[in-house]
C-alpha positions as a Markdown table, in Angstrom:
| # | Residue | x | y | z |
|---|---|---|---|---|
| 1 | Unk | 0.0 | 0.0 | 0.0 |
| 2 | Unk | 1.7 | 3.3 | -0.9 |
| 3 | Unk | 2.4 | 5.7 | 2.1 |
| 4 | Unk | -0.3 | 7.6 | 3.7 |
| 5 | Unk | -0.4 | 11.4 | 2.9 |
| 6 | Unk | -0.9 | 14.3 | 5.0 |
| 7 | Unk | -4.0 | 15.1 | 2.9 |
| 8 | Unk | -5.5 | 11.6 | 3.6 |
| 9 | Unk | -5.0 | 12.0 | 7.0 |
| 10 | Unk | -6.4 | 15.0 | 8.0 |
| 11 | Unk | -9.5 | 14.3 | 5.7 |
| 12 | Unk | -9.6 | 10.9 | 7.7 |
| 13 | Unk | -9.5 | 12.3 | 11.0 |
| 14 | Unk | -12.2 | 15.0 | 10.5 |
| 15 | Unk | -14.6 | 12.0 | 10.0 |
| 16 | Unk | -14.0 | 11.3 | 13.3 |
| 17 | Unk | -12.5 | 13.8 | 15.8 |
| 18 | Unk | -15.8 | 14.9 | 16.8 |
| 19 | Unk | -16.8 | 12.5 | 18.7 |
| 20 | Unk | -13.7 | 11.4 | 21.0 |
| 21 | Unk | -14.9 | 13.8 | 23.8 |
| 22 | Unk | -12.1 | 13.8 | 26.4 |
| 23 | Unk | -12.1 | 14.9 | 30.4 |
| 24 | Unk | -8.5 | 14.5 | 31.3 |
| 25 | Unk | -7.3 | 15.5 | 34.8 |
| 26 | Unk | -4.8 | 18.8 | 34.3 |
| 27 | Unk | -1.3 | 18.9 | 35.8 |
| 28 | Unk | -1.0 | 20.6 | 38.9 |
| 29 | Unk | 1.9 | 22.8 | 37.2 |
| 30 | Unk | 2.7 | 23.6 | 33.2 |
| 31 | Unk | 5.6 | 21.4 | 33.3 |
| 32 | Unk | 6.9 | 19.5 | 30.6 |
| 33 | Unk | 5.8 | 16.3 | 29.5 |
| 34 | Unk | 7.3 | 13.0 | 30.8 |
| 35 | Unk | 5.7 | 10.5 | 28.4 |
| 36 | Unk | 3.2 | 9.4 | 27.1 |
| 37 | Unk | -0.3 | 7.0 | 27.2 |
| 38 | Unk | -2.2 | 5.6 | 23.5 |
| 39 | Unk | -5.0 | 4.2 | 23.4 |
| 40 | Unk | -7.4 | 3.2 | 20.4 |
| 41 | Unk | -11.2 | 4.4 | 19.8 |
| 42 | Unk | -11.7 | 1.0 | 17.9 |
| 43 | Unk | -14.8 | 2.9 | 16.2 |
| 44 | Unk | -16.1 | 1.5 | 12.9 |
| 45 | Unk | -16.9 | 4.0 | 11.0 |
| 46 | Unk | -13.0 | 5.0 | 11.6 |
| 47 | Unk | -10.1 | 4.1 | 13.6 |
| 48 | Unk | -8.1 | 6.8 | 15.6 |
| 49 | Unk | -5.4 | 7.1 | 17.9 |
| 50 | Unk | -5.6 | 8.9 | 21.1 |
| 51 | Unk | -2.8 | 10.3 | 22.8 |
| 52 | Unk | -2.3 | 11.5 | 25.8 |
| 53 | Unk | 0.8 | 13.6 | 27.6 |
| 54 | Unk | 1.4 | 12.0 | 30.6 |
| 55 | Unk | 3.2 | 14.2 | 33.2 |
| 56 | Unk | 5.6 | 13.8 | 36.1 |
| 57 | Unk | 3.1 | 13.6 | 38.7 |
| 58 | Unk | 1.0 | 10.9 | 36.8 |
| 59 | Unk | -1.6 | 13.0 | 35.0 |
| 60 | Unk | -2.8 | 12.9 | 31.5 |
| 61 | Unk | -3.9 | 15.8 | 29.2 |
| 62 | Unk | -5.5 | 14.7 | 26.2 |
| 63 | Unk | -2.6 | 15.7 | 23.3 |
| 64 | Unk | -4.4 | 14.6 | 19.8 |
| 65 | Unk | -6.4 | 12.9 | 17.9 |
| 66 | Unk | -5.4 | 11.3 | 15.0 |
| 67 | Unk | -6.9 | 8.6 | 12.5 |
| 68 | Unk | -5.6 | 5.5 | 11.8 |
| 69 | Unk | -6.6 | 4.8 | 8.2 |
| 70 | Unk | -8.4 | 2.0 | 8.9 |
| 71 | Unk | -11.8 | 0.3 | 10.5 |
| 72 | Unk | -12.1 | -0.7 | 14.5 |
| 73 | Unk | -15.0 | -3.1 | 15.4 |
| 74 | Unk | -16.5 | -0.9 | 18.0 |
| 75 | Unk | -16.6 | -4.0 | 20.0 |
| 76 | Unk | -14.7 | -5.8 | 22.5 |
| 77 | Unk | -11.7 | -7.5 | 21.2 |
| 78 | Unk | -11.1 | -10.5 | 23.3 |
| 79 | Unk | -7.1 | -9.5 | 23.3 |
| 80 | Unk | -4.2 | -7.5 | 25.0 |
| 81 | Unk | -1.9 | -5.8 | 23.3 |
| 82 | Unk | -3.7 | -4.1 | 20.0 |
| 83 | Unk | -0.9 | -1.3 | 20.4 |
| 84 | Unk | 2.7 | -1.4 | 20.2 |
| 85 | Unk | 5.9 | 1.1 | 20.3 |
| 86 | Unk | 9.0 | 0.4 | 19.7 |
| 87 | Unk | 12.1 | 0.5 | 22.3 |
| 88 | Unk | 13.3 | 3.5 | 20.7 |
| 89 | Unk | 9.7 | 5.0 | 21.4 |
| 90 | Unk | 10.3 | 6.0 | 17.2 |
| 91 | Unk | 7.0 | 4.6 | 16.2 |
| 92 | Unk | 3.7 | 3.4 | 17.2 |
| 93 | Unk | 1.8 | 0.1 | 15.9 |
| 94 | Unk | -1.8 | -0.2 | 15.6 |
| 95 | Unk | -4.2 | -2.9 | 14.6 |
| 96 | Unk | -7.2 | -2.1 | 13.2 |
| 97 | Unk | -10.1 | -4.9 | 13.6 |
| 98 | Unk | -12.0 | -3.9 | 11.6 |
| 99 | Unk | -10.6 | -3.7 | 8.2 |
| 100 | Unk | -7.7 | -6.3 | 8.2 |
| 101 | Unk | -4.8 | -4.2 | 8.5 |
| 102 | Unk | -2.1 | -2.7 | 10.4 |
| 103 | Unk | -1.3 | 1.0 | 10.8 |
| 104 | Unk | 2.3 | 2.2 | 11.8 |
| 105 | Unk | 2.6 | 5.6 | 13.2 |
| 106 | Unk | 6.1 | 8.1 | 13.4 |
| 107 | Unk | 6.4 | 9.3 | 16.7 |
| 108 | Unk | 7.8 | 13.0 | 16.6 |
| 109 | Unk | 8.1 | 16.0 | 18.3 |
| 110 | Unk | 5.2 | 17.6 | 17.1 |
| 111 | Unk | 2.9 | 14.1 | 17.5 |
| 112 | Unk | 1.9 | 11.2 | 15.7 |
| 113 | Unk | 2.4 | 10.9 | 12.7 |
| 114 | Unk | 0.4 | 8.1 | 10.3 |
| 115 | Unk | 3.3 | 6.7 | 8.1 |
| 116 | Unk | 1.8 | 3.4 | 6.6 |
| 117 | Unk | -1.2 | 1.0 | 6.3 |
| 118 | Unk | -0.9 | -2.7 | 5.4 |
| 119 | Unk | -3.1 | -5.5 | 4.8 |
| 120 | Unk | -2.9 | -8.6 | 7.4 |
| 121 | Unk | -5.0 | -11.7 | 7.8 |
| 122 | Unk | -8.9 | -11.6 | 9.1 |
| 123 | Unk | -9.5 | -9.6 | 12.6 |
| 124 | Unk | -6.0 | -8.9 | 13.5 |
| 125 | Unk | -6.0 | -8.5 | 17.7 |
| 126 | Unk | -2.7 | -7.8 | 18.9 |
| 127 | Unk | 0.7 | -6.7 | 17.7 |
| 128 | Unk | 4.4 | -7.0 | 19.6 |
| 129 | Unk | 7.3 | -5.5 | 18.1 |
| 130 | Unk | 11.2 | -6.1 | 18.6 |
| 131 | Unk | 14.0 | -4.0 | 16.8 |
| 132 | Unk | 12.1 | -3.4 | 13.4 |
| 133 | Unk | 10.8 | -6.9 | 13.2 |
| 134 | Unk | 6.8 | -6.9 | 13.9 |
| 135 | Unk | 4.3 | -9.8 | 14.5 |
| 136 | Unk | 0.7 | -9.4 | 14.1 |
| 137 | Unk | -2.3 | -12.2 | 15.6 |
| 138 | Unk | -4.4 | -13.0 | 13.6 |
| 139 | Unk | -7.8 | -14.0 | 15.6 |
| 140 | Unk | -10.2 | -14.6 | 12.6 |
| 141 | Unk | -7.8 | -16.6 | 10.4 |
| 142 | Unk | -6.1 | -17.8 | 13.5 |
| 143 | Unk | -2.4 | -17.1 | 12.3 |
| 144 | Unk | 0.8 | -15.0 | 13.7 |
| 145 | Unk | 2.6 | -13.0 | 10.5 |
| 146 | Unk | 5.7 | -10.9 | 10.2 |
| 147 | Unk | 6.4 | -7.4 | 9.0 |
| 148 | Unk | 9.2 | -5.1 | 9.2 |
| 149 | Unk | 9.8 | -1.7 | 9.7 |
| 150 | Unk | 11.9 | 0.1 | 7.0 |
| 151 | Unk | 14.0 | 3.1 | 6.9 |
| 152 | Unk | 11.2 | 4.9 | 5.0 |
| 153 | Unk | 9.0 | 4.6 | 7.7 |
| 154 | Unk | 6.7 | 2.3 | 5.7 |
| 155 | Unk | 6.0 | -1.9 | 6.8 |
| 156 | Unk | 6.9 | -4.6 | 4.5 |
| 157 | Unk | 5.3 | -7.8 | 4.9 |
| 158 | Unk | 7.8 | -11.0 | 4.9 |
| 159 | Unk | 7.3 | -13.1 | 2.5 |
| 160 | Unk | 6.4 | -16.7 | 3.9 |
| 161 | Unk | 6.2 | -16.3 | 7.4 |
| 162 | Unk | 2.5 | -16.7 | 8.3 |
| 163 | Unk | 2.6 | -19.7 | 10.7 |
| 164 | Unk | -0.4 | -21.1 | 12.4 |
| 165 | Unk | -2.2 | -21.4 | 16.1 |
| 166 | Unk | -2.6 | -25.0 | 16.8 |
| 167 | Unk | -6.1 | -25.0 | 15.2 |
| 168 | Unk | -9.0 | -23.6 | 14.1 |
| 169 | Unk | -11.6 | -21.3 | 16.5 |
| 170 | Unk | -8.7 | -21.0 | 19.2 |
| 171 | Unk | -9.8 | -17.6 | 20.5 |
| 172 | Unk | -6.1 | -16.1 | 20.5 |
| 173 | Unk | -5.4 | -13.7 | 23.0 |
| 174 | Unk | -2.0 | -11.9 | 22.7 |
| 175 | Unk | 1.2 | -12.2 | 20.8 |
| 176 | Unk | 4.3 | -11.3 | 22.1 |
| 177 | Unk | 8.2 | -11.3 | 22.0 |
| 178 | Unk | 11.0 | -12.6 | 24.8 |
| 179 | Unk | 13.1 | -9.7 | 25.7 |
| 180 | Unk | 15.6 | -10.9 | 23.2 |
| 181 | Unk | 13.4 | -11.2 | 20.6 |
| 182 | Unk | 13.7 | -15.1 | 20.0 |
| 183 | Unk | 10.9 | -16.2 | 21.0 |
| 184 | Unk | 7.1 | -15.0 | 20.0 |
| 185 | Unk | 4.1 | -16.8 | 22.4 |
| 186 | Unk | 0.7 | -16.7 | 21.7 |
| 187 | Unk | -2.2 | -17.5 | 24.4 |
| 188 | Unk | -5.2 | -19.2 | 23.1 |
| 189 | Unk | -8.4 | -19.0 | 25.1 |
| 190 | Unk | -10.5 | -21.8 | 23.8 |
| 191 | Unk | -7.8 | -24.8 | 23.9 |
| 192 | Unk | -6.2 | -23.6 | 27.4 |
| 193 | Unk | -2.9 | -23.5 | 24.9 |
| 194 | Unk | 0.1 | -21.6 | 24.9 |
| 195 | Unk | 2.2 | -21.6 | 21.5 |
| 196 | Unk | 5.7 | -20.6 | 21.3 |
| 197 | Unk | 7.7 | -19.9 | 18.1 |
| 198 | Unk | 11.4 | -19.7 | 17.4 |
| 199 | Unk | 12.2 | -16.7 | 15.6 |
| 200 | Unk | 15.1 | -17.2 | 12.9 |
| 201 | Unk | 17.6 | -13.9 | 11.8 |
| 202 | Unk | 15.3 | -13.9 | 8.7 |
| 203 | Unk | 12.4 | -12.8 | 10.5 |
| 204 | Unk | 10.1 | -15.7 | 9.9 |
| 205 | Unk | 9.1 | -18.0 | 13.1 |
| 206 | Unk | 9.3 | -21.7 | 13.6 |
| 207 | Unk | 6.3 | -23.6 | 14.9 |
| 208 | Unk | 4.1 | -23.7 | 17.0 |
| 209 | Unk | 5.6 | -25.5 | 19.7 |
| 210 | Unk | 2.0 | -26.0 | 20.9 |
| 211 | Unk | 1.9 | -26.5 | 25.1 |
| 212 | Unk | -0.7 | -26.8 | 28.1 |
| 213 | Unk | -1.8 | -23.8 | 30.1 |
| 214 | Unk | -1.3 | -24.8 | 33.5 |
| 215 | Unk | -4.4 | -23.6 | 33.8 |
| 216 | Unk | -7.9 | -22.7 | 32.3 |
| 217 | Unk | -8.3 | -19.4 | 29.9 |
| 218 | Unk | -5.1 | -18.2 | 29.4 |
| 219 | Unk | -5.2 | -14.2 | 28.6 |
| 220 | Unk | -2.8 | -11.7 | 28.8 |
| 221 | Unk | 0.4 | -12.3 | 29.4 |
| 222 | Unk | 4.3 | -10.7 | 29.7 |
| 223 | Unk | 7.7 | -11.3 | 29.2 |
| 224 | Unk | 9.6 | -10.5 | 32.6 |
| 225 | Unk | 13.2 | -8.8 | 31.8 |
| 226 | Unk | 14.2 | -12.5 | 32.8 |
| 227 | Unk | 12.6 | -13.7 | 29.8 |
| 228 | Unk | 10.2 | -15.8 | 31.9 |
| 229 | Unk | 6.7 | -15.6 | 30.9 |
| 230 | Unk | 3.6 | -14.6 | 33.3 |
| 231 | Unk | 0.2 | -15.2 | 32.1 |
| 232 | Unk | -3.3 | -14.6 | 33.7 |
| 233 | Unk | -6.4 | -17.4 | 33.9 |
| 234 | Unk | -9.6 | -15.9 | 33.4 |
| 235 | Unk | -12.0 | -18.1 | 35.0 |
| 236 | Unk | -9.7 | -18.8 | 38.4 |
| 237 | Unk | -8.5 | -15.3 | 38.3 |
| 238 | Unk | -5.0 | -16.5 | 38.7 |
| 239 | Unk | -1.4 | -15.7 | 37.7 |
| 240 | Unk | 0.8 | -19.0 | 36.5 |
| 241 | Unk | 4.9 | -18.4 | 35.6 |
| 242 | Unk | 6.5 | -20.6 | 33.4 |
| 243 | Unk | 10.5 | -20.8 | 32.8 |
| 244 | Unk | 11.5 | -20.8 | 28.9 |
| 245 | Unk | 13.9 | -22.2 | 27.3 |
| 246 | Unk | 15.9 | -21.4 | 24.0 |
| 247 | Unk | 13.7 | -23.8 | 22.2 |
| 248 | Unk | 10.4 | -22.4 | 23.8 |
| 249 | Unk | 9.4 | -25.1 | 25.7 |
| 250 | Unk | 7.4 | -23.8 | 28.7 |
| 251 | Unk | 8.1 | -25.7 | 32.4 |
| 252 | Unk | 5.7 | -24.0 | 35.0 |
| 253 | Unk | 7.5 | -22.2 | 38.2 |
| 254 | Unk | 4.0 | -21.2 | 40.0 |
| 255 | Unk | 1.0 | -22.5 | 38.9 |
| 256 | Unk | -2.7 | -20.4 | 38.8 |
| 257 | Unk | -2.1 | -18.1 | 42.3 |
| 258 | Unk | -5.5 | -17.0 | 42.4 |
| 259 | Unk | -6.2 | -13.6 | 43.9 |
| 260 | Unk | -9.8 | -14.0 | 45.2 |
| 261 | Unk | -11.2 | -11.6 | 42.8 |
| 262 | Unk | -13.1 | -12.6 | 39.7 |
| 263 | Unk | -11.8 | -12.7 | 36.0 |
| 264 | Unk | -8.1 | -11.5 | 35.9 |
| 265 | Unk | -7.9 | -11.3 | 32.2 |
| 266 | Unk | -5.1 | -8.2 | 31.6 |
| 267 | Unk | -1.5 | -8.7 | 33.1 |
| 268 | Unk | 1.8 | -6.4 | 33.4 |
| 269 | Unk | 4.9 | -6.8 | 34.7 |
| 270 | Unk | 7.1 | -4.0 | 35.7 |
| 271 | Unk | 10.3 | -3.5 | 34.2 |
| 272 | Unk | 12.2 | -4.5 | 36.9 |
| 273 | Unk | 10.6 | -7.5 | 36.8 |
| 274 | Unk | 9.3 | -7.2 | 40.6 |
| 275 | Unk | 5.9 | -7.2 | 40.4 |
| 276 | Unk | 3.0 | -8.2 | 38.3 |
| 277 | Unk | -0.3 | -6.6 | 37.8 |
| 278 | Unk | -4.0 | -7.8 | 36.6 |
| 279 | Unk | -6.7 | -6.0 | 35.9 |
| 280 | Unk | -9.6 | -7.8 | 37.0 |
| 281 | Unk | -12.7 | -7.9 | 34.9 |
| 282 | Unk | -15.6 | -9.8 | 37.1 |
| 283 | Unk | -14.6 | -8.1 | 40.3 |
| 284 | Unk | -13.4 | -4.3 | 38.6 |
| 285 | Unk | -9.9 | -4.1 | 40.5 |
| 286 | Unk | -6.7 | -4.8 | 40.1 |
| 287 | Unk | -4.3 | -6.8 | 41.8 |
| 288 | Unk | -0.8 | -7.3 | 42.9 |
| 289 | Unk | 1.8 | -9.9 | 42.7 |
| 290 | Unk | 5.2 | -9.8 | 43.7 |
| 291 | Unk | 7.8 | -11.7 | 41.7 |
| 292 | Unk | 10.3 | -13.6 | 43.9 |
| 293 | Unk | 14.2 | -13.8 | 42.0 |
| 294 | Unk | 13.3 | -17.8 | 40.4 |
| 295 | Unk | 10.0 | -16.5 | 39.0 |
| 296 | Unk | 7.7 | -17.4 | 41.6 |
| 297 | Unk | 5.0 | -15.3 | 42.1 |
| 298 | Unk | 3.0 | -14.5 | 45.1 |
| 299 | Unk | -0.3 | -12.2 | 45.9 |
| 300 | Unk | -0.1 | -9.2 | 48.0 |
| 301 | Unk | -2.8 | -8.8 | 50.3 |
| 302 | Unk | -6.5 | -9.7 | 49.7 |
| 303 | Unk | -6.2 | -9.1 | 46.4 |
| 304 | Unk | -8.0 | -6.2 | 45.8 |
| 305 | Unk | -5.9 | -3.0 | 45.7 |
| 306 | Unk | -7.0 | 0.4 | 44.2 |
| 307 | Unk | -9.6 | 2.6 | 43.2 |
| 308 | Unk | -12.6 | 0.0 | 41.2 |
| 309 | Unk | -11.5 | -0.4 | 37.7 |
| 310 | Unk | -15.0 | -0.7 | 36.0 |
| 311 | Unk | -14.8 | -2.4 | 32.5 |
| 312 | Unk | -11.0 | -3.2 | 32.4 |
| 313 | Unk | -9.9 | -4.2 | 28.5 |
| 314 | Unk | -6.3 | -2.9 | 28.7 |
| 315 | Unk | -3.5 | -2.4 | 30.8 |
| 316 | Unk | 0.3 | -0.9 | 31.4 |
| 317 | Unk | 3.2 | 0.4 | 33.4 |
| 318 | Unk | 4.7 | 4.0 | 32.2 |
| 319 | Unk | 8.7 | 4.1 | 31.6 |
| 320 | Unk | 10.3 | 3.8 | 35.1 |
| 321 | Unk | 7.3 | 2.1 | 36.9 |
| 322 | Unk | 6.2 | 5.3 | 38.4 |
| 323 | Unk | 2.4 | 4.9 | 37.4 |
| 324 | Unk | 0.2 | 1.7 | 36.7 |
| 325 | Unk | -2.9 | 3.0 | 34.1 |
| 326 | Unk | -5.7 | 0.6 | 33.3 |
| 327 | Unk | -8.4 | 1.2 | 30.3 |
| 328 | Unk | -11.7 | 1.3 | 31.6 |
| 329 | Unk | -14.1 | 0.5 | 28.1 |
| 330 | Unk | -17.0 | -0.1 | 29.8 |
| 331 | Unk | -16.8 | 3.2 | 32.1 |
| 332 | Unk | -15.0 | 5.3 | 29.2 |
| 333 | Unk | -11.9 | 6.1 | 31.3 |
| 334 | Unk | -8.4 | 5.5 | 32.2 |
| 335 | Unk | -7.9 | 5.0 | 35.5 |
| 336 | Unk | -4.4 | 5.8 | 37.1 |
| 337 | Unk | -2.3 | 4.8 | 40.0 |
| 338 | Unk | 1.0 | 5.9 | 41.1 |
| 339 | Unk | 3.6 | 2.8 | 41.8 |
| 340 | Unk | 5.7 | 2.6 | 45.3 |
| 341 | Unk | 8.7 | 1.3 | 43.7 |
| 342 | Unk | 9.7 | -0.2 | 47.1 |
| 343 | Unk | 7.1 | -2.3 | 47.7 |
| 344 | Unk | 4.7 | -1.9 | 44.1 |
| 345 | Unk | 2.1 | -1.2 | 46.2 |
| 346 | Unk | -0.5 | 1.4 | 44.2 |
| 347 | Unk | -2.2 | 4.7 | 44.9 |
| 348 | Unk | -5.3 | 5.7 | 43.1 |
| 349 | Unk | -4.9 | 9.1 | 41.5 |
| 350 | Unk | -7.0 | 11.1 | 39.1 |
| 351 | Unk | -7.3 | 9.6 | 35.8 |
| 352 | Unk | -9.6 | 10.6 | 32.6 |
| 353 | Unk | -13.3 | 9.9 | 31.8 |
| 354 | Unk | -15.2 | 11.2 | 28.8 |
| 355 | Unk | -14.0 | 8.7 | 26.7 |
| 356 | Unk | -16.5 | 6.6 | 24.2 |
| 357 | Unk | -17.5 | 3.2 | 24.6 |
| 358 | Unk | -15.4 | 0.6 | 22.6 |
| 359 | Unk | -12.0 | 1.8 | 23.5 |
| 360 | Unk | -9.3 | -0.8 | 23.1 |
| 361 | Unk | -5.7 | -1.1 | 24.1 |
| 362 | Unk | -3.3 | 1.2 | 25.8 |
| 363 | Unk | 0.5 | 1.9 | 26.0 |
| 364 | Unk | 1.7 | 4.1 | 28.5 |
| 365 | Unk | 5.9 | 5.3 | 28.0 |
């Protein structure tokens, strides 16, 4: 697909702007910005990017708007992960549901700017990205597949390197990379599977080394800095850590901690690799693990910690682990919470409502 112009853009976005009303909390002082926190309106009748600056103190101010190029499904997407940046923070991925394809965004000075759009495979959920190399899931056709990221700021899809789930109807969840980008995984809900691919220099994966969740409804899931994988169980609300190996082959260190809450369905790890965090659907709260040094994870308290977290679909922790923000769909906000890096223990703190139903996604940096 040729590159996106300006033109198309703005002509895109005015479809749309209107109606992403936004009540964002205001920073106590005009200081600068110290990241930032994306989200996706997932709308149908046109996909947009919302951005936020996220400042020292936690708080978000709504920056822009800006369109996609392609389709949302203005329905919840069964999935974590439907945006990703890059480790330079140079640019921002996007799936858009809706109409098959994947938007990639330049991140500059001035904002986001929409660089490329290119076809995938059916209902494309979730994207990861490592170096320039990206993988997108597949959830209608039930497939991984690799692009990269060129100089040009445009994505190229590699040739040969769709690779199947371990069936058909597997309701995928999330696709992601190890820290060292070796290794992609892949939770299916439906089979209570976990699939793990090799990745070769080329780009293209092997597999799918197709394994056993150790328990029932594998959902989100991440990488610790370790490389050992964390992944939440829906229906036990539970946490289960695996060790990985260089092949991918999963061997469970704790095995579904369940946190008394209902429906833990988003997870994040910190960057440290300390702590772990789910956002809990049934019981609207999130809850807090601590990550002993051999993986093992253990819950903190009851369970429940925070302010409710109403409609949860998304989750992550800003650069530095100074602030946990959860996507609230269901309640059209983000909720916020400032991390105690001693002890990952969380403060509630005044997030942003106004948002419009559907939402999906977040990345906070």
């Amino acid at each position: 697909m040729p590159r996106i112009t300006r033109w198309a853009r703005s002509a895109a976005l005015s479809l749309i702007v209107a109606i992403v009303p936004i009540a964002a909390a205001q920073p106590a002082a005009a200081d600068e910005s110290a990241g930032h926190v994306y989200v996706q309106t997932n709308a149908a009748a046109g996909n947009a990017v919302v951005s936020f600056d996220r400042y020292a103190d936690g708080s978000l101010t709504h920056d822009e708007t800006v369109a996609t190029g392609g389709l949302g499904t203005s329905a919840g997407l069964g999935d974590q992960g439907s945006l990703a940046i890059t480790r330079d923070e140079d640019h921002l991925l996007v799936v858009n549901a809706g109409s098959d394809d994947v938007s990639l965004f330049a991140v500059a000075d001035g904002g986001l700017e929409l660089a490329d759009v290119q076809a995938v495979g059916d209902r494309p959920v979730s994207v990861t990205v490592s170096g320039n190399l990206v993988y997108v899931l597949n959830q209608g056709a039930d497939t991984i597949q690799a692009l990269r990221i060129t100089g040009a700021d445009t994505l190229v899809a590699i040739s040969n390197s769709t690779r199947p789930l371990s069936g058909t109807n597997v309701g995928a969840a999330q696709i992601a990379f190890s820290p060292d980008g070796g290794l992609l995984a892949v939770t299916e809900k439906a089979t209570q599977k976990i699939d793990t691919y090799v990745v070769r220099p080329n780009g293209r994966a092997v597999g799918p080394n197709v394994q056993a969740s150790f328990g029932a409804t594998p959902f989100g899931f991440q990488f610790g800095p370790d490389g050992r994988l964390y992944v939440s169980e829906a229906p036990a609300s539970a946490v289960s850590s695996y060790g990985v190996d260089a092949a991918g082959t999963l061997s469970v260190i704790s095995g579904s901690v369940t946190n008394n809450q209902a429906a833990a369905c988003w997870l994040v790890v910190t960057s440290d690799g300390r702590f772990a965090y789910t956002a809990n659907a049934g019981s609207a709260n999130v809850s807090q693990y601590t990550i002993a040094s051999n993986g093992a994870v253990s819950l903190v308290g009851t369970g429940a910690n925070g302010a409710t977290v109403t409609g949860p679909v998304d989750l992550d922790v800003s650069d530095g682990d100074g602030f946990l923000y959860a996507l609230r769909s269901g309640a059209g906000a983000i909720s916020t919470f400032s991390i105690d890096t001693s002890d990952g223990s969380l403060t509630s703190i005044a997030g942003v409502s106004g948002l419009a139903a559907g939402y999906a996604g977040l990345v906070a940096v």
